[in-house]
C-alpha positions as CSV (number, residue, x, y, z in Angstrom):
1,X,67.8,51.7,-73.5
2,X,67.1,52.4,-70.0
3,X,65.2,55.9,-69.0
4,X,65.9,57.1,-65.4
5,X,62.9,60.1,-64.2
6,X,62.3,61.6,-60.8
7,X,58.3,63.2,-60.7
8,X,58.1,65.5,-57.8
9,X,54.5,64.6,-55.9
10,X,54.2,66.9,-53.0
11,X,55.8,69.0,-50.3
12,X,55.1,70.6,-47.1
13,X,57.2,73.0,-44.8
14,X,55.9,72.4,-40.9
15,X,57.2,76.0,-39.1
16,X,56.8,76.3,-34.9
17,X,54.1,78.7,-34.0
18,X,54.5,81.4,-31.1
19,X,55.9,80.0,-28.1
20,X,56.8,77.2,-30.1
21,X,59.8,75.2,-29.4
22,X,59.6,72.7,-32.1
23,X,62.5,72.8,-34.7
24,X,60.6,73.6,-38.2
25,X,60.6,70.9,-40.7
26,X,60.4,70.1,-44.0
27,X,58.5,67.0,-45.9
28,X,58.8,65.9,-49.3
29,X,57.7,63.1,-51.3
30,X,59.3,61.9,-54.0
31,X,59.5,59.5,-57.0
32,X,61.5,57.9,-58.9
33,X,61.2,55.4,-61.7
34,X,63.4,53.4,-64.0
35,X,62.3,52.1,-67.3
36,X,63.8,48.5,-68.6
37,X,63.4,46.1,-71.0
38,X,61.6,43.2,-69.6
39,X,63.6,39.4,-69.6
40,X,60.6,37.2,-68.9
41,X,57.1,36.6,-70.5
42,X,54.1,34.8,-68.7
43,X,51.3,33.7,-70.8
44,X,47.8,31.7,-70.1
45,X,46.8,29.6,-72.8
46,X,44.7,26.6,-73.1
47,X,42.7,24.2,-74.8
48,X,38.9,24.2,-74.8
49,X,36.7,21.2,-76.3
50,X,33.3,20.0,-76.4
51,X,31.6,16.5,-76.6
52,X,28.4,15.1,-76.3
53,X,29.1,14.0,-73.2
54,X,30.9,15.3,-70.3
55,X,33.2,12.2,-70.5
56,X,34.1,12.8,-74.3
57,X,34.5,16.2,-73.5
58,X,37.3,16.1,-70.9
59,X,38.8,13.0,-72.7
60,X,39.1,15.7,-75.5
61,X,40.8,18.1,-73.8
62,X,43.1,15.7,-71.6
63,X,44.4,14.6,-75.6
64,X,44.8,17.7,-76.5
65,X,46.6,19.5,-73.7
66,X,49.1,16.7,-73.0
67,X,50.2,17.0,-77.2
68,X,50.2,21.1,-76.1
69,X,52.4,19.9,-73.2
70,X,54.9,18.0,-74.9
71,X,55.1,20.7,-77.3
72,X,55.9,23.7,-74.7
73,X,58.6,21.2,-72.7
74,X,60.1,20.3,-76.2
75,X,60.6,24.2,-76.9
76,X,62.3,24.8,-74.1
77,X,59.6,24.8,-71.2
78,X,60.5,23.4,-67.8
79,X,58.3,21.9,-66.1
80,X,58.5,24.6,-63.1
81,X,57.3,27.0,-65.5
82,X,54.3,25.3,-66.0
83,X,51.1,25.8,-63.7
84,X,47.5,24.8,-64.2
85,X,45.4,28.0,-63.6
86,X,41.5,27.2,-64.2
87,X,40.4,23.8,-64.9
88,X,36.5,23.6,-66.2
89,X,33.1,21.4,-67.3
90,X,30.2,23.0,-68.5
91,X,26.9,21.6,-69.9
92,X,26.1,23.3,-72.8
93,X,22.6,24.7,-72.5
94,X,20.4,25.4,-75.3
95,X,16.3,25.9,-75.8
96,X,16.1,29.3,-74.2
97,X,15.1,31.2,-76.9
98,X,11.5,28.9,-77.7
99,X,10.5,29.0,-74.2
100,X,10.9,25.3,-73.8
101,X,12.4,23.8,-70.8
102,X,16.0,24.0,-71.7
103,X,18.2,21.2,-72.3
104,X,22.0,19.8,-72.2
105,X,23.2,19.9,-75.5
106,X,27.0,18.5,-74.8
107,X,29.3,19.8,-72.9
108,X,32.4,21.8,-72.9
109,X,36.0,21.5,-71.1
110,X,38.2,24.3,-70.7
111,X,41.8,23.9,-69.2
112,X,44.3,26.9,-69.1
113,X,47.5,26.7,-68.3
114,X,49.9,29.7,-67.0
115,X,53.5,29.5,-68.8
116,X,56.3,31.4,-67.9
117,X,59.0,31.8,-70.5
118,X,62.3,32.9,-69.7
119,X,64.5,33.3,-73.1
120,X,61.9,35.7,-75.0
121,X,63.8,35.1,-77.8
122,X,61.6,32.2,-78.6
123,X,58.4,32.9,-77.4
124,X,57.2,33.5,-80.7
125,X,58.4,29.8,-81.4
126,X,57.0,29.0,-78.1
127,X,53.3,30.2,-79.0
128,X,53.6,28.6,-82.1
129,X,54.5,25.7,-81.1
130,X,51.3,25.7,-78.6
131,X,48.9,26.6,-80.9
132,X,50.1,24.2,-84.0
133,X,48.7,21.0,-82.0
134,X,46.0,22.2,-80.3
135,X,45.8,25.5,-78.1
136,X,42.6,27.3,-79.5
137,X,42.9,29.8,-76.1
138,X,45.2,32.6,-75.5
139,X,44.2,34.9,-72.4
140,X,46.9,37.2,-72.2
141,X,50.5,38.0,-72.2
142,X,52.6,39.9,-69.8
143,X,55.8,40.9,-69.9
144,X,58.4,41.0,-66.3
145,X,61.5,41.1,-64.8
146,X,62.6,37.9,-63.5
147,X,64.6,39.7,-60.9
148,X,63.2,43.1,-60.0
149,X,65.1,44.0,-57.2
150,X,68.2,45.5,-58.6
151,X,66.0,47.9,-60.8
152,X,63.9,48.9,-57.6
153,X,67.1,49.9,-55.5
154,X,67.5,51.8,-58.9
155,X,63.9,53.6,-58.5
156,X,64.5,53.9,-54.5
157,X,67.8,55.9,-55.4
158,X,66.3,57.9,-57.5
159,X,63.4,59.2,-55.2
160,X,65.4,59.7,-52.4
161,X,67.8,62.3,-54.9
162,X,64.7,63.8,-56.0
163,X,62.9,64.5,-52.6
164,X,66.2,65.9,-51.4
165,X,66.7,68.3,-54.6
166,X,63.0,69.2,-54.1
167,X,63.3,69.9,-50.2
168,X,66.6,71.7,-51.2
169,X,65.0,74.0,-54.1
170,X,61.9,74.8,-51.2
171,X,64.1,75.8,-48.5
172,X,66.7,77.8,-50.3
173,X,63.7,79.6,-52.2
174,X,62.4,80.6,-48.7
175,X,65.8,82.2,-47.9
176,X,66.9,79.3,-45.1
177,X,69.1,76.5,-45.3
178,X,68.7,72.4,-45.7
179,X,68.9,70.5,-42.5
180,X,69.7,66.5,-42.3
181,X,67.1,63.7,-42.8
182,X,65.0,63.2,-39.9
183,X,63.0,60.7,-40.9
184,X,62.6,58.2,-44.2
185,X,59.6,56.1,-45.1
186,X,59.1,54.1,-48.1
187,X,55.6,54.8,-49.6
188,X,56.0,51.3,-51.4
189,X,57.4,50.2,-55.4
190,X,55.9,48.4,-57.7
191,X,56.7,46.9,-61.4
192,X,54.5,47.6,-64.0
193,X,53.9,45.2,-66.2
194,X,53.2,45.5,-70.0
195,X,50.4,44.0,-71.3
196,X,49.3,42.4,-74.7
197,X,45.8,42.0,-75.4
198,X,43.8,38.6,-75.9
199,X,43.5,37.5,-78.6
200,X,42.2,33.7,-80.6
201,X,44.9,31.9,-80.7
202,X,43.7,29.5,-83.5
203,X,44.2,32.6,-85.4
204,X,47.9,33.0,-84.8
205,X,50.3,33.2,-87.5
206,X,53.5,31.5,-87.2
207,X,55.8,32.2,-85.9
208,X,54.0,34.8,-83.8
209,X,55.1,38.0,-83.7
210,X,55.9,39.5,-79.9
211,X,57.7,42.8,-79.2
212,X,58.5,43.5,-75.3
213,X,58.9,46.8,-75.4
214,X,59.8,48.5,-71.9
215,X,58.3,48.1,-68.6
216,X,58.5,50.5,-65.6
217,X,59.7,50.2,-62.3
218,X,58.7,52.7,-59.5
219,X,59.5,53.6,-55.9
220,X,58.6,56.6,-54.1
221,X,59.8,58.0,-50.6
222,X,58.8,60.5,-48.3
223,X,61.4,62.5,-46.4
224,X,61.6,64.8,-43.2
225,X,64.0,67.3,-42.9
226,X,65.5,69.8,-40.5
227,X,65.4,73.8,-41.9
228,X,68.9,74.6,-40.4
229,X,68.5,77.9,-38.3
């Protein structure tokens, strides 16, 4: 279901002053937003490990990503919607507590991986598939539009009709007339993404269950008129 709504933000009427030869004006500001279901779902997830030494540790990890790897491409995956986004080695610290000189005690590997997925049908497949061999790290999950643009002409249309009903309803009010457009500028759009919380993946049921909901879209304008004499 797709939601259309214009919110009016603000409005000023510019009139010449005595001796004034400058044609009075009108500015509006308006907005307009479009909400849509989303088509596309990135996620970060990961593998973290530990060994006693920083060798066993990454030699962990490297095992267990490439399994989560093969996983991910064999549900569906392609490779160009697969990106590496943090890639760590810690030594693991302990002794603090006694007030002894503190010591490694192993180390741990973290790599996290960003994953776009582009039939949402299956990402609940798609996370389960991750975390059955080996993902023990989910970040976060947002939901997109692959292709925003369509739906931001959408939002742009919209705030221009609603800065020109508002500048319309002002001017009329005052007992004077609507003049053309002047000047346009585009205060900027954006897509807001919806958000899922993080969560322990290693605590996942399977198959996941993931709802996209609706994300909005939003453009806003701000318009200068002519008050007709």
């Amino acid at each position: 279901m797709r939601l259309i709504r214009a919110l009016i933000l603000t409005a000023a009427i510019a009139l010449p002053g005595p001796g004034q030869a400058e044609t009075a004006q009108i500015t509006v500001t308006g907005e307009g937003s479009v909400a849509v279901q989303p088509d596309i779902a990135t996620l970060s997830l990961g593998v973290t490990t530990q060994g006693a030494t920083a060798a066993e540790a990454m030699a962990a990890n490297t095992a267990a990503l490439t399994v989560v790897l093969d996983r991910l491409r064999a549900a569906g995956i392609a490779d160009r919607d697969l990106q590496t986004s943090n890639l760590s080695l810690n030594p693991n610290w302990v002794g603090y507590e006694s007030g002894k000189t503190p010591t490694i005690a192993g180390y741990t590997a973290s790599n996290l991986l960003t994953v776009r997925v582009r039939a949402l049908e299956a990402l609940g497949g798609v996370l389960d598939a991750a975390v059955t061999d080996g993902a023990n790290t989910l970040n976060g999950l947002t939901f997109e539009l692959a292709e925003p643009k369509p739906k931001m002409d959408e939002a742009r249309r919209a705030a221009v009709a609603d800065a020109i009903a508002r500048a319309t309803l002002l001017v009329e009010a005052a007992g004077a007339k609507l003049g053309p457009v002047m000047s346009i500028t585009e205060g900027g759009g954006y897509v807001n993404p919806q958000p899922m919380f993080r969560a322990d993946a290693s605590a996942a049921p399977a198959p996941v269950p993931v709802v996209g909901g609706e994300i909005g879209v939003t453009a806003s304008v701000t318009m200068v008129f002519k008050i007709a004499e």
